[in-house]
C-alpha positions, 0 to 999 in steps of 0.5 A, spaced: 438 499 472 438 492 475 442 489 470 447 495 472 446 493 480 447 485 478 453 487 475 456 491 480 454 486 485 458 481 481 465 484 482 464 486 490 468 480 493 474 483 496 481 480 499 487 481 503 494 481 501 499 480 507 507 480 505 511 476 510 518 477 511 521 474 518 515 476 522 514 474 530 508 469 532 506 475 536 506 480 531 501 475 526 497 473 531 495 480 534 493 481 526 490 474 524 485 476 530 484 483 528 481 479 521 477 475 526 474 482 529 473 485 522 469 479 520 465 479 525 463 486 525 456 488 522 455 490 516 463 488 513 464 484 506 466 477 506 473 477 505 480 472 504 486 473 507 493 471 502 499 470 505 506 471 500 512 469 505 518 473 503 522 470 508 529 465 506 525 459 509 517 457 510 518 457 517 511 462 518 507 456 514 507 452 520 505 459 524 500 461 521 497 454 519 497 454 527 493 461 528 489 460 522 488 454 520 487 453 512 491 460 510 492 462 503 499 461 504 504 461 499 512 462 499 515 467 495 523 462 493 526 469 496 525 476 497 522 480 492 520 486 496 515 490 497 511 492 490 513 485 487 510 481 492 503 485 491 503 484 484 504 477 485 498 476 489 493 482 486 495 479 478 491 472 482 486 476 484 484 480 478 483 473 474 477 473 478 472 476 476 468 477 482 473 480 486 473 489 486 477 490 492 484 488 494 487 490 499 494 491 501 496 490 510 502 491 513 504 485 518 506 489 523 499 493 523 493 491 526 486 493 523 480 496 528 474 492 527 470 496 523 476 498 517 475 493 512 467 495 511 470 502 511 475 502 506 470 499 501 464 503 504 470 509 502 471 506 495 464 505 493 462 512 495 466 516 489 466 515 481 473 513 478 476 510 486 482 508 485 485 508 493 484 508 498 487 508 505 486 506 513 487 513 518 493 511 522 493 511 529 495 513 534 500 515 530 498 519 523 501 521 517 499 529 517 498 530 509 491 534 508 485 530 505 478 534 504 473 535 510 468 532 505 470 528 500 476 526 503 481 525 497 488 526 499 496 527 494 497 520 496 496 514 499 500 510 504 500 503 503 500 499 509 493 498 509 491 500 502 485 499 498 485 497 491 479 498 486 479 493 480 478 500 475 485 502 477 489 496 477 486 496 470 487 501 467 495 503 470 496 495 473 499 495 480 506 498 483 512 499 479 517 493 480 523 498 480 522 500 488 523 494 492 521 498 498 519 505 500 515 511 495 513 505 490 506 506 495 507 515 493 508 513 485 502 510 484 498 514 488 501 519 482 499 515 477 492 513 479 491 521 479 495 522 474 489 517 470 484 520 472 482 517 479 481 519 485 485 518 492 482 518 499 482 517 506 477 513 509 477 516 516 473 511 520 477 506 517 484 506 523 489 502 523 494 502 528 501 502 525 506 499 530 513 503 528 514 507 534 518 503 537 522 501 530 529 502 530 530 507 526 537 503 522 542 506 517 540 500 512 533 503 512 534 510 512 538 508 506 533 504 502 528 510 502 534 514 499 535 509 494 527 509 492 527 517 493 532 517 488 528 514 483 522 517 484 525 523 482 529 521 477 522 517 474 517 524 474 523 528 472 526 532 478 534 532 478 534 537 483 531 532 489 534 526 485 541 528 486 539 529 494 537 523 495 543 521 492 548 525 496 543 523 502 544 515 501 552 516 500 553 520 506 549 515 509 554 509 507 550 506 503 553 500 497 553 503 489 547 502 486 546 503 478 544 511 477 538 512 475 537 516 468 532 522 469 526 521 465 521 526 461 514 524 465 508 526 461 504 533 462 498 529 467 504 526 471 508 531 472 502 536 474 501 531 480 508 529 482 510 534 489 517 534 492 517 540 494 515 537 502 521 533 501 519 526 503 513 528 506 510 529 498 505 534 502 503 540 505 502 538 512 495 539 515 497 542 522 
C-alpha cells in the first residue's frame, strides 16, 4: 500500500500548455495573472506554465519575459495549429517522469482561481480518467454530463486536463486537424479505450468569444475539420455536408478526405446526430 501511495505521488506534478498565436498584451496578462491567482489558492498543486508561440515572429518573448519573467517560453518556426502544437509540448512533458497532469489553456481564457486543484481533484476522483475539462462561464456549452459522476460525450479544449494514462495509451490530438474537432476526436478515442471524460464543475474558466467575430475563414475551418471527422468515424452523410457547407462558404479546395471504416469501439461513441454540438443538450 505504501508503495502504492509513493508511486502515485511520483507522478502527481502538473503543467500548463499555453498556444500562442498573435495574441494582445492585454490578453496574456490577464491570463499570467489568473496563473498568480491559481497558485496562491489553497490546496492547488505546484504547477509549470509552457509557452509555444505560433506567431510569424518571437515578438510575444519579450511580452511574456515582461509579464512573467523566466517563461517557458518557446517558438514554434511557424504555425502548426492547434493539436500539433500541444503534442510538441505534451511529448516534453510525459518524458518526465514525475508529471501526471497536462493541461492544455486557451490564451483568450482566464481561470477562476480554484480551477487548476479542481481540474486535478476531478481527475484523480475516478479510475481510468482520461480528460477532463473546466465548466465555461458565463457563457456554457449545453452538452449533458452526470449529476454525480460528472462525465460528459466529450471535452472542450480550451481549459483541458490530460492524464498521463491516456496520452499513454491513445497519445495526444490527431495531427490531421489544425483547428476545430480535434478536442471532439479525442474525447471519442479516449472513451473509445476505455477512459472515462468528465466535467469538473467547480473548476470555471471564463472563455472570452462573445465578443468574437464570427468571420468567414473560421466558419470554414470548422467545416474543414468536420469533414474529416466524419469521414475518420465513417459518416459520409455529415462529412459530404460539411463539405457542401464549406464550399458555399467560399472556402479554397482542400484534398477530399476518404471515409474511413472505424473500429466497432469508435463508431459506438461517435455521435453526429446533434450536428455540431456532438450531444443532446442539457436544457
Amino acid at each position: 500500500m505504501g508503495q502504492e501511495v509513493r508511486v502515485k505521488r511520483q507522478v502527481d506534478g502538473v503543467r500548463l500548455g499555453v498556444v500562442l498565436y498573435r495574441n494582445s498584451r492585454h490578453e496574456l496578462s490577464r491570463l499570467v495573472a489568473s496563473f498568480g491567482l491559481c497558485r496562491r489558492s489553497p490546496g492547488t498543486p505546484p504547477f509549470e506554465v509552457m509557452w509555444l508561440d505560433n506567431s510569424p515572429d518571437e515578438s510575444l518573448r519579450e511580452v511574456l519575459a515582461e509579464l512573467a519573467p523566466g517563461s517557458d517560453y518557446r517558438h514554434s518556426g511557424g504555425n502548426l495549429g492547434f493539436g500539433v502544437a500541444h503534442n510538441r509540448m505534451m511529448a516534453r512533458v510525459f518524458a518526465e517522469p514525475g508529471v501526471g497532469h497536462y493541461v492544455c489553456v486557451n490564451p483568450d481564457a482566464v481561470l477562476h482561481p480554484d480551477c487548476v486543484r479542481e481540474l486535478v481533484a476531478e481527475a484523480r476522483r475516478h479510475a481510468r480518467t482520461g480528460l477532463v475539462e473546466a465548466r465555461m462561464f458565463p457563457d456554457e456549452h449545453p452538452k449533458p454530463y452526470d449529476a454525480v459522476t460528472h462525465e460528459t460525450p466529450w471535452c472542450s479544449g480550451c481549459v483541458l486536463l490530460i492524464t498521463r494514462e491516456l496520452y499513454g495509451a491513445v497519445a495526444g490530438f490527431d495531427e490531421r486537424f489544425f483547428m476545430y474537432c480535434e478536442d471532439v476526436d479525442l474525447s471519442w478515442r479516449a472513451r473509445a479505450a476505455g477512459f472515462s471524460t468528465h466535467v469538473a464543475p467547480l473548476a470555471l474558466a471564463h472563455h472570452y468569444t462573445v465578443t468574437r467575430e464570427v468571420s468567414p475563414r473560421r466558419e470554414q475551418s470548422v467545416r474543414r475539420s468536420g469533414a474529416l471527422l466524419g469521414a475518420k468515424y465513417g459518416d459520409a452523410e455529415f462529412t459530404e455536408s460539411c463539405l457542401k457547407e464549406y464550399a458555399a462558404l467560399g472556402g479554397p479546395p482542400f484534398p477530399r478526405p476518404t471515409v474511413e471504416r472505424p473500429s466497432r469501439a469508435l463508431a459506438r461513441v461517435a455521435d453526429f446526430s446533434h450536428r455540431f454540438d456532438f450531444a443532446g443538450s442539457r436544457w
